[in-house]
Each structure stands twice: as C-alpha cells, then as structure tokens.
C-alpha positions as semicolon CSV with decimal commas, in nm:
position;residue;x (nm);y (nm);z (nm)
1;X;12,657;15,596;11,368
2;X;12,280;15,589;11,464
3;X;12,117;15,771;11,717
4;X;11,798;15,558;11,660
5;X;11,721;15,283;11,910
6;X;11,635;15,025;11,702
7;X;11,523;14,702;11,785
8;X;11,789;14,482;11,667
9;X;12,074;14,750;11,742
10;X;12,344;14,521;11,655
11;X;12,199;14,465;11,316
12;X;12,195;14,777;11,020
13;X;11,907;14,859;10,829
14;X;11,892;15,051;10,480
15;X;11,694;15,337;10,454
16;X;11,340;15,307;10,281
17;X;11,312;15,654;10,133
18;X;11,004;15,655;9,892
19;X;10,698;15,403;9,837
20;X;10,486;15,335;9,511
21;X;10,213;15,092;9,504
22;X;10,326;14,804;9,590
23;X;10,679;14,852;9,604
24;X;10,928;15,006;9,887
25;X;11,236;15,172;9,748
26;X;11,615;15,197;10,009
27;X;11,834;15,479;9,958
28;X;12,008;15,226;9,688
29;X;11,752;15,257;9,487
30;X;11,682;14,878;9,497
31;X;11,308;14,813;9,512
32;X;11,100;14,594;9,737
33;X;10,739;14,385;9,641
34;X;10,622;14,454;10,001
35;X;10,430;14,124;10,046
36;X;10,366;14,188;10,406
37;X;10,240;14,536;10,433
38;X;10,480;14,594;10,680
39;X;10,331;14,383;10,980
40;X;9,992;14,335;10,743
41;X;9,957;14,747;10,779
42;X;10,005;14,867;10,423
43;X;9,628;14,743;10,312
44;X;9,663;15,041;10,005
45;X;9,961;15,040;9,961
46;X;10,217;15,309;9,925
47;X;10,147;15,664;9,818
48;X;9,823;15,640;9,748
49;X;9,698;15,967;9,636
50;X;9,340;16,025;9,777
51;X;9,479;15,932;10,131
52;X;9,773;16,187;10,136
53;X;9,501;16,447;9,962
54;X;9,342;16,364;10,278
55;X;9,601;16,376;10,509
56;X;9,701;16,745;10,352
57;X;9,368;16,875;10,338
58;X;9,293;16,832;10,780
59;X;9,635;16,925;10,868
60;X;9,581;17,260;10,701
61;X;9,257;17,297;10,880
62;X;9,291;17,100;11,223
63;X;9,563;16,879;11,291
64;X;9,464;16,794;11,670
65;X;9,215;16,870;11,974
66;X;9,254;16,727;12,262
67;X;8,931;16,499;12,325
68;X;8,878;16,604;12,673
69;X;8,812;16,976;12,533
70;X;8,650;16,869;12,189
71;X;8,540;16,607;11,916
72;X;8,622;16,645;11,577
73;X;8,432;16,570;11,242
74;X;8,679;16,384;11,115
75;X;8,649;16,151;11,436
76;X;8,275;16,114;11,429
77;X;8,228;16,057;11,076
78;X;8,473;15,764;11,092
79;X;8,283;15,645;11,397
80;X;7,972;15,596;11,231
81;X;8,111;15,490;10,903
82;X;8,270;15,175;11,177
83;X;7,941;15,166;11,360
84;X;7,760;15,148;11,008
85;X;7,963;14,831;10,898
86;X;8,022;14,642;11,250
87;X;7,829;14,375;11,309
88;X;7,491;14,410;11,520
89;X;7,503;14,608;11,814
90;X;7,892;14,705;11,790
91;X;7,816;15,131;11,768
92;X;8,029;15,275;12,002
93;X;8,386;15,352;11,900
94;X;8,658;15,451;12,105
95;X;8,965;15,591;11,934
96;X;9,370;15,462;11,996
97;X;9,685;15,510;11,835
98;X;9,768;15,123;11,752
99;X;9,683;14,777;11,837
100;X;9,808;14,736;12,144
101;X;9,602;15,081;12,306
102;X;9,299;14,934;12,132
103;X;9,366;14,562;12,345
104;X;9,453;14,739;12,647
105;X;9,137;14,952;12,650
106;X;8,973;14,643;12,532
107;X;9,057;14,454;12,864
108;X;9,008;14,806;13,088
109;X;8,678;14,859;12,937
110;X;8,553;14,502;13,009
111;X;8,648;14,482;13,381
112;X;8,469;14,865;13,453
113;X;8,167;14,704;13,278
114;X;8,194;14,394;13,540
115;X;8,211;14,668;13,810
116;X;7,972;14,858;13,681
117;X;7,692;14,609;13,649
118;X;7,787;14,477;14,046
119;X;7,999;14,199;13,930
120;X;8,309;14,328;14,063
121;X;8,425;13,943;14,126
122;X;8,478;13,890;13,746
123;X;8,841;13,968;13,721
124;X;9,014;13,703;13,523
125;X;9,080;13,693;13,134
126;X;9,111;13,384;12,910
127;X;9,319;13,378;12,556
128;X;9,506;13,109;12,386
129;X;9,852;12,985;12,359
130;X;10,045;13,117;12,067
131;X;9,830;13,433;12,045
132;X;9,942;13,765;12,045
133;X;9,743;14,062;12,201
134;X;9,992;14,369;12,214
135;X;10,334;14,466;12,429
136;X;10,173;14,699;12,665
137;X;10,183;14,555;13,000
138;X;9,815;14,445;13,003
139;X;9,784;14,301;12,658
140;X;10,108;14,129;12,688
141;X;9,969;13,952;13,025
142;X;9,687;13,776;12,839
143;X;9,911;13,725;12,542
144;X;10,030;13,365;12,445
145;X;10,294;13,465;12,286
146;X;10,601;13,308;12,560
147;X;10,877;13,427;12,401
148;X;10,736;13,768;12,430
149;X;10,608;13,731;12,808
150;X;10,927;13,572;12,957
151;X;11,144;13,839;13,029
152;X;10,862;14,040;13,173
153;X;10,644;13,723;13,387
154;X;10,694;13,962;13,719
155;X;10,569;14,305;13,594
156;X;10,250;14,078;13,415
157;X;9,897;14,028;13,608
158;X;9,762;13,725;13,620
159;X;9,604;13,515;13,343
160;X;9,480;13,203;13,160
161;X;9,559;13,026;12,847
162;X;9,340;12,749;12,662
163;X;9,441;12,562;12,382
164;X;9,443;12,778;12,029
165;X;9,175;12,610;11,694
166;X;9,530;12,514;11,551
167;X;9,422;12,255;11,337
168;X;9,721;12,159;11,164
169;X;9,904;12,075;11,458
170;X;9,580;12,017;11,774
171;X;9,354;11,822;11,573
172;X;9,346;11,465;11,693
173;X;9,382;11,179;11,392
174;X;9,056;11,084;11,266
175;X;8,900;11,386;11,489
176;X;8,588;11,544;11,267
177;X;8,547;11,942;11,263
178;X;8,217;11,950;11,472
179;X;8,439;11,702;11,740
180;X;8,749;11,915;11,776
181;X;8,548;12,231;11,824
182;X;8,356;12,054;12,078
183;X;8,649;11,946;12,280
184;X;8,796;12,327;12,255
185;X;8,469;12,431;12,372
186;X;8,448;12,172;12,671
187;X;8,847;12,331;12,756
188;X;8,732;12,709;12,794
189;X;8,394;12,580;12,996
190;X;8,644;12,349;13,243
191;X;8,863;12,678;13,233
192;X;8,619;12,928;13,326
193;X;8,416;12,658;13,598
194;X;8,791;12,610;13,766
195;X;8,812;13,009;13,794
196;X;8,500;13,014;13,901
197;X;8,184;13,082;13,681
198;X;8,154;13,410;13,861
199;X;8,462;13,540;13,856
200;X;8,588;13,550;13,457
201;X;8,573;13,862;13,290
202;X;8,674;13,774;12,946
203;X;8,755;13,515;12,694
204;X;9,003;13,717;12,391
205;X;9,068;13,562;12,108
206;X;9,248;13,640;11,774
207;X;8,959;13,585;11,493
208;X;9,234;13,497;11,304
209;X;9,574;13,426;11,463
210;X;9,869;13,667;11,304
211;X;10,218;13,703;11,403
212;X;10,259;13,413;11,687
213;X;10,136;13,133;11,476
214;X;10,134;13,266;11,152
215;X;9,721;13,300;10,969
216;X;9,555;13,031;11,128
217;X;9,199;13,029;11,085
218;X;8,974;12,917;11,286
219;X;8,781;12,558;11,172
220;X;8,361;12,625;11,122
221;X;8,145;12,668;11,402
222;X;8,453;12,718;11,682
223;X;8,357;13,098;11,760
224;X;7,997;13,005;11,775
225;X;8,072;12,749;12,047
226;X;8,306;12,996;12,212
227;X;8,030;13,241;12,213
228;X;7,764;12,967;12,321
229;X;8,001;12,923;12,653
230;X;8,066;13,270;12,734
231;X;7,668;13,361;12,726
232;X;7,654;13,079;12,948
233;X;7,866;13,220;13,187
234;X;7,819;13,583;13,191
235;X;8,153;13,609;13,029
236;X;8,264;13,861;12,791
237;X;8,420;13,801;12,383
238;X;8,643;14,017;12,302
239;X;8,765;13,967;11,935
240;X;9,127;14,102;11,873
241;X;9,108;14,194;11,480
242;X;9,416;14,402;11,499
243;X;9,561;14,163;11,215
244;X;9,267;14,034;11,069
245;X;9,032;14,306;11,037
246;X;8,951;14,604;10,810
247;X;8,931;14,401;10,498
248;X;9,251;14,171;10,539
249;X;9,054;13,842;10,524
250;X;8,842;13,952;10,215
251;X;8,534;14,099;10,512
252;X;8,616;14,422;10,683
253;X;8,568;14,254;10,994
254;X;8,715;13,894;10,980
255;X;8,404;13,788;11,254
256;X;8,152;13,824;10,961
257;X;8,287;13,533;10,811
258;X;8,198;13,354;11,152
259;X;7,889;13,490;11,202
260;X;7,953;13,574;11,537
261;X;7,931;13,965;11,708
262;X;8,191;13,977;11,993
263;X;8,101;14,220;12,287
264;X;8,453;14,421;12,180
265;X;8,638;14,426;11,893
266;X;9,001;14,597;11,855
267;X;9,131;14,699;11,483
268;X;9,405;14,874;11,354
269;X;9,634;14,778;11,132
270;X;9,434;14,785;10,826
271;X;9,198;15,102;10,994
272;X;9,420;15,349;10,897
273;X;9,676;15,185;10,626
274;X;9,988;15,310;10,798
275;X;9,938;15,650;10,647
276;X;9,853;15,761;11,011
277;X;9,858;15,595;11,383
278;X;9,510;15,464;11,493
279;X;9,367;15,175;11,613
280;X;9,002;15,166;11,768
281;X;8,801;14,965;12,026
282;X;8,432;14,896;11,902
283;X;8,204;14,759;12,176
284;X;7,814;14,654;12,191
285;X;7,516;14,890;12,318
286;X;7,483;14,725;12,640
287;X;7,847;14,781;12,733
288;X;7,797;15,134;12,617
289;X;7,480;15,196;12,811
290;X;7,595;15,014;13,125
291;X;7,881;15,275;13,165
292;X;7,677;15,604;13,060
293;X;7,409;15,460;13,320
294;X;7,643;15,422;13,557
295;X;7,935;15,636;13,646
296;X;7,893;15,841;13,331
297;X;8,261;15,790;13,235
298;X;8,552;15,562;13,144
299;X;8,879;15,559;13,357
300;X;9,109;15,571;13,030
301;X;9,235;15,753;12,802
302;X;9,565;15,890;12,582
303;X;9,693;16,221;12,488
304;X;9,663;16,139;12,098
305;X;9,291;15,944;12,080
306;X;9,084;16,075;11,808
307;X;9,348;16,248;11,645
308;X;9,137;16,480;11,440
309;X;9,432;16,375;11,135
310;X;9,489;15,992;11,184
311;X;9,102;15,965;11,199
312;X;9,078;16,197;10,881
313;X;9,364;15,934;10,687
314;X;9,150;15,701;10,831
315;X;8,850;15,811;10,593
316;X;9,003;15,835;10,296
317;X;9,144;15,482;10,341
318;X;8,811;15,305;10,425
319;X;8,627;15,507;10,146
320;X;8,922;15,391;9,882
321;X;8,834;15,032;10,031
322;X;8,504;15,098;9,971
323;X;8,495;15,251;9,636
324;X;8,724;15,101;9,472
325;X;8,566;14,755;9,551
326;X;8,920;14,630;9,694
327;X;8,725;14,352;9,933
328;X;8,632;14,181;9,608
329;X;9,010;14,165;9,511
330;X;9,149;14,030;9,816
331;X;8,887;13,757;9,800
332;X;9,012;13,677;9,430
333;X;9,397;13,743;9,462
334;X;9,358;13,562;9,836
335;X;9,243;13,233;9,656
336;X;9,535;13,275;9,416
337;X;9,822;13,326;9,619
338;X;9,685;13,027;9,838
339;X;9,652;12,785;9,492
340;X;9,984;12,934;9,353
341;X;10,169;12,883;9,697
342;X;10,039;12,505;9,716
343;X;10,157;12,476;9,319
344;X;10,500;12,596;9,361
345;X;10,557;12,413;9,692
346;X;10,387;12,117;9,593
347;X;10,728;11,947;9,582
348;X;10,899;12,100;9,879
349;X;10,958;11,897;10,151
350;X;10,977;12,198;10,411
351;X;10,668;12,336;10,377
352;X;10,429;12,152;10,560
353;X;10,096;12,363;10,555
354;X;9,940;12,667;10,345
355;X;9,678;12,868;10,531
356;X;9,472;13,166;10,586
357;X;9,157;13,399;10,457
358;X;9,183;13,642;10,221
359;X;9,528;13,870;10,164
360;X;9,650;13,670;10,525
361;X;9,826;13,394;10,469
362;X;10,093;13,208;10,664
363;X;10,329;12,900;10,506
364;X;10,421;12,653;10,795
365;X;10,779;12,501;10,779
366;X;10,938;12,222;10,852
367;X;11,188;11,979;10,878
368;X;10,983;11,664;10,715
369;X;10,628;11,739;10,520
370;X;10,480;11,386;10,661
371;X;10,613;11,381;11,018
372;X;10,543;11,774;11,017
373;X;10,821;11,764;11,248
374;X;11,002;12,111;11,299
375;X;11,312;12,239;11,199
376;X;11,616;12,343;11,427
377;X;11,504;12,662;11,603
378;X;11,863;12,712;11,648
379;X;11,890;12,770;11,257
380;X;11,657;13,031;11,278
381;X;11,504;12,901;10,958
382;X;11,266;13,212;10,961
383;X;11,484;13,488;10,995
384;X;11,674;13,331;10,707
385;X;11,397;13,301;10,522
386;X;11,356;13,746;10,545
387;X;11,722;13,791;10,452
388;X;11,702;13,539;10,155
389;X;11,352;13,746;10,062
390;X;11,521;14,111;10,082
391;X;11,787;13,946;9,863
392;X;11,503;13,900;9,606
393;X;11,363;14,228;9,669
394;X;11,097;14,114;9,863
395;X;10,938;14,185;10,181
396;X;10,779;13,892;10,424
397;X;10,663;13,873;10,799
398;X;10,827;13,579;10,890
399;X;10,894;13,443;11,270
400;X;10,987;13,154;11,537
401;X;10,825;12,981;11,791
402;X;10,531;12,864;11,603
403;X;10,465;12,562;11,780
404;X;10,506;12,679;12,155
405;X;10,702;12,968;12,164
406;X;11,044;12,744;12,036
407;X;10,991;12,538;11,823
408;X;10,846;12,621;11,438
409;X;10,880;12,819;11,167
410;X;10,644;13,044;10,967
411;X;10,636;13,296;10,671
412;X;10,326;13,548;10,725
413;X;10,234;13,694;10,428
414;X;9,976;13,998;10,364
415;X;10,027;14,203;10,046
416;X;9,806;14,529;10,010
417;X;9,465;14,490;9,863
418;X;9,554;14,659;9,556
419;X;9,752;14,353;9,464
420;X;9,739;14,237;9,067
421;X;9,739;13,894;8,955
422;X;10,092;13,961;8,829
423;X;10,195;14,096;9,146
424;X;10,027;13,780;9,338
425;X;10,259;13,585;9,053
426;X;10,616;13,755;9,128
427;X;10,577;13,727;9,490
428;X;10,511;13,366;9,491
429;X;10,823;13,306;9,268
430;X;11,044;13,520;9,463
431;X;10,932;13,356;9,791
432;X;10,980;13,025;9,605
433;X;11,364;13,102;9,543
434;X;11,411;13,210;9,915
435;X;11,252;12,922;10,106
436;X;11,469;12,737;9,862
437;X;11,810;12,883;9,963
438;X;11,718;12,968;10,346
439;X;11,638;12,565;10,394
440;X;11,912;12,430;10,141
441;X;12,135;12,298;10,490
442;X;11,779;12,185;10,716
C-alpha cells in the first residue's frame, strides 16, 4: 500500500535507493545503466561528489531567502556565469524551479514586453506540432504535444501550430535542405500575416525537439529563416532548451550550433543535474531594459525562485561541466552512440531513423524501414520497449505519438556526460536485445 500518487497508480514501481555514476540501484539491489538521465536530467550523473560538497556546504550556511526580501550569492554568481556563456545580448536571468516555470515565465515575460513597448495588440503565440513546452496551463496551451492537450482543450488559451523541421517524415521527395526550410519559413510568415502582422507575440520553438518527437534536429539554416521572419514582423523567438540545453547537444546552449540568439531562452534540465530543482529564463537587453524603463517590475513570480541551494548545486554542476571538459565528451561519445546505433540496427527492419546532437538522441520505429510506415499504436511498441530495457537493466525515455500525437514510436536516449566509450558500448547492446524482444510480434 502506497500513499504516493503516482502517475501510473495502477502500475508498481521498485524503489531506486542509491545512485553511482552512471548506474541507478532498486531496493533489489539490481542495477540500472541510466541511458536517459531520467528525462535527459542526470547530465553528471549520480553522486557526484563536488555537487553534494556543494549542496552540504549552502545548506549549512543559507538554505533559502525569499527573493522579494533578498538575493543571494549563490544566485548571482550563477547568473553571470549563464550571462557569461549565453549567446549575445542574453544577460538577464530569471530563476524557476523546472522547465515548465521557466516556459511559462517565458510566454508571461514576452506579452508584458508587448505591453510595455505599446504593442498591447500582440497577443498570440506560434509553436509547432509535436512539440512539447511544459504541463502548466500556459505552456501546455502552446504545446503540440495532442495527447497531452486533449483532456484539458477548455481550461487552454488560445494558440497556433506550424509544421515542426521533421525531416524524416515532412521533407518532400527530391526536396533540397535550403527548399524545405524555405517552405517552413513561407508557413510561419502565412501564419503570422493570417493573425495579423501586428498582433503575434511569439514564435517558440524547441531548438531541438525532446520528448514529443523524440531528438529531432533541426536541418541548416531553418532557425536563421525563423529568425529572419520574426524580425520582420516584430515578433518575438523564444527558444525552449529545457531538453537540449546546458551541454546536452555537445554546446551548452544547443542555439550556438545554429548560430542564432533567441530573444528568450528557457533551460533546466541539464542547469542543475537533478541534484536540485531549477530551471531559468534568460532573455536579451532590450527585453530587460524595456521592463526596468517601464513599469520597473515583472508581474510573476514563485515562492522557491532563486533558491539560494538549487542555484548553489547549480554551480558546482556547471563548473564540473566546465572543468572537467565534459562538452568535449559528449561531442565524442554523441558521434559514437549515433555510429554504434546505425551498426547494430543496420539490419533491423523496425528502426527506421537514428537522430540527434550530441548525448540526445532519439531511434524512430516502425513497422517497415522502406515504407517508414508505423507500427500499431495499440501495441504500445514504446512502452514495451522500457519494460524489455529495465529487464536488461537499463534505463530509456521512450514514448507514443510520434507522428501526430497517435501514431509512432520512439526511444529517446540521453546518457550523462560522464559517459565512457564502454558505457556508450553496453547501452547500445542492451538496447539492441530490447528493441529485439519488444517488436518480435510487430
């Protein structure tokens, strides 16, 4: 008997009680390869010494202060160790406890900007289909994620979806790069014009997608043209790096690889390692200036941002990043686990594409590798997949609904930076023996 509302309460869990590296432990004593980090959170890692130090060391001294009375060190030396790294004019950091705070302050801070500047008109957001934003209320609106939204449609405000850079399954036959951008492009312009040029706040977009669609990256040049059409318009981008940032993608913000600056950015995951709670919402100096000029404050907040202890975990994970030179690693052991995933499934007729950047990488599957046609949803492919993994002692992110919230089936995988060419070896092999049993009746 549990007391715990879990999410699946029907189903029964076992009991992680102690992580080492790269390994969970149960109360069994069997031990997990956590190849997902949890949901890509566990970037160093379990246990790792310097961060609990850390952790220790501020809880001793300060654990909290509410922000309205104080700041904290802890909280502005973090800040300008972001500011320091984030591209151009991104130097203003406002602290959350997860993902979804950091979206939803995202989308709050871009619509008092509008006000602010006497646009109050501009009240509509853009994302994709198949992304994923958050389950607040607010991020789960501009979400694309319809499995996710259905239940809630009446309690959601209003807004638009354009087509995702899905290559794999958007791209036209015989379409080039530079042509399929362009036609994505020409989609958010047509979106935003039927809105009305005036009236969009913001186009949000996963740099690279995570859960819904599992690591798809987007093909060269698309955020520049995204970025070339919002400038045109007056509209906001707001880059959702929940997933992808803090060093997943082998940059500590995935944008850098797209060399493109977004007017916000939200992080978290990967920010604070899941030693601690904290996400963070970075935005650009005119933003920043256009509220101090104005009303002097933003209508938002939490009881728990800038928690003097999360931000302090925080530093001891970015500086182990840092140090340690762990964005060179997930560059190398990326570029392995994507050759030795193509190697091992080279003859498998259910996987039908390997993708991602860095440690973030997502295997497609499906029912027939040349028709890419998708399995059954009703065999839940995916959520076999986990139970045939945790059989292995191994730990993927898999889900459903791929495709358009039904159909498809992907395996999300994002192992902790400090990841060893044997460990990048064992997880592939384990995963191997899964897929096979999980699609052995497709």
């Amino acid at each position: 008997m549990t007391h715990v509302f879990h999410r699946n309460p029907r189903g029964k869990l076992p009991v992680a009680v102690a992580g080492e590296g790269m390994v969970l432990i149960d109360h069994e004593g069997k031990r997990y390869i956590d190849a997902s980090g949890g949901a890509a959170v566990s970037c160093l890692g379990h246990g790792h010494p310097r961060v609990v130090e850390a952790i220790r060391k501020q809880v001793g001294q300060l654990a909290y202060a509410h922000t309205s009375f104080f700041t904290t060190e802890p909280a502005e030396e973090l800040a300008a160790m972001l500011a320091a790294a984030a591209p151009g004019s991104l130097n203003h950091v406002y602290f959350l406890s997860g993902g979804s705070e950091a979206v939803e302050a995202a989308l709050k801070l871009a619509r008092q900007y509008h006000v602010e500047s006497g646009q109050p008109q501009r009240q509509y957001f853009i994302a994709r289909r198949q992304s994923y934003h958050g389950n607040t209320l607010g991020a789960l609106a501009i979400g694309g994620n319809a499995w996710r939204r259905e239940m809630f449609m009446p309690l959601l405000i209003e807004a638009h979806h354009v087509s995702p850079c899905y290559a794999y399954r958007e791209r036209k036959d015989g379409e080039s790069d530079a042509q399929y951008v362009q036609r994505l492009a020409d989609e958010l312009e047509h979106k935003i014009l039927s809105l009305g040029a005036d009236k969009v706040a913001a186009f949000i977009a996963e740099t690279v997608v995570g859960a819904t669609a599992g690591a798809v990256p987007p093909v060269a040049d698309y955020f520049r043209k995204m970025r070339a059409v919002c400038d045109k318009y007056g509209v906001l981008l707001i880059l959702d790096e929940v997933m992808s940032g803090m060093g997943r993608t082998g940059y500590l913000f995935a944008c850098e690889e797209d060399g493109v600056q977004p007017d916000i950015v939200a992080i978290a995951k990967g920010l604070g390692a899941g030693y601690q709670p904290i996400g963070a919402m970075i935005c650009s100096d005119r933003i920043y200036e256009a509220i101090v000029q104005g009303s002097g404050f933003f209508q938002h907040g939490h009881t728990y941002i800038g928690h003097a202890t999360a931000c302090a975990a925080a530093i001891a994970v970015q500086n182990a990043i840092r140090e340690d030179q762990l964005l060179d690693n997930v560059r190398q052991r990326g570029e392995q686990l994507r050759a030795a995933l193509r190697e091992s499934f080279s003859e498998q007729a259910h996987v039908g594409d390997i993708r991602g950047r860095g440690l973030f990488v997502g295997v497609e599957l499906v029912a027939d590798r040349a028709s890419k046609a998708p399995l059954d949803p009703s065999l839940r492919t995916h959520a076999r997949v986990k139970a045939e993994a945790m059989k292995r002692g191994l730990l993927v992110y898999p889900m459903g609904g791929t495709i358009d919230g039904r159909r498809g089936d992907h395996i999300l995988l994002a192992p902790p930076f400090i990841a060893t060419r044997q460990d990048i070896d064992d997880i592939v092999g384990r995963l191997a023996e899964a897929v096979a049993a999980a699609v052995a009746t497709a």
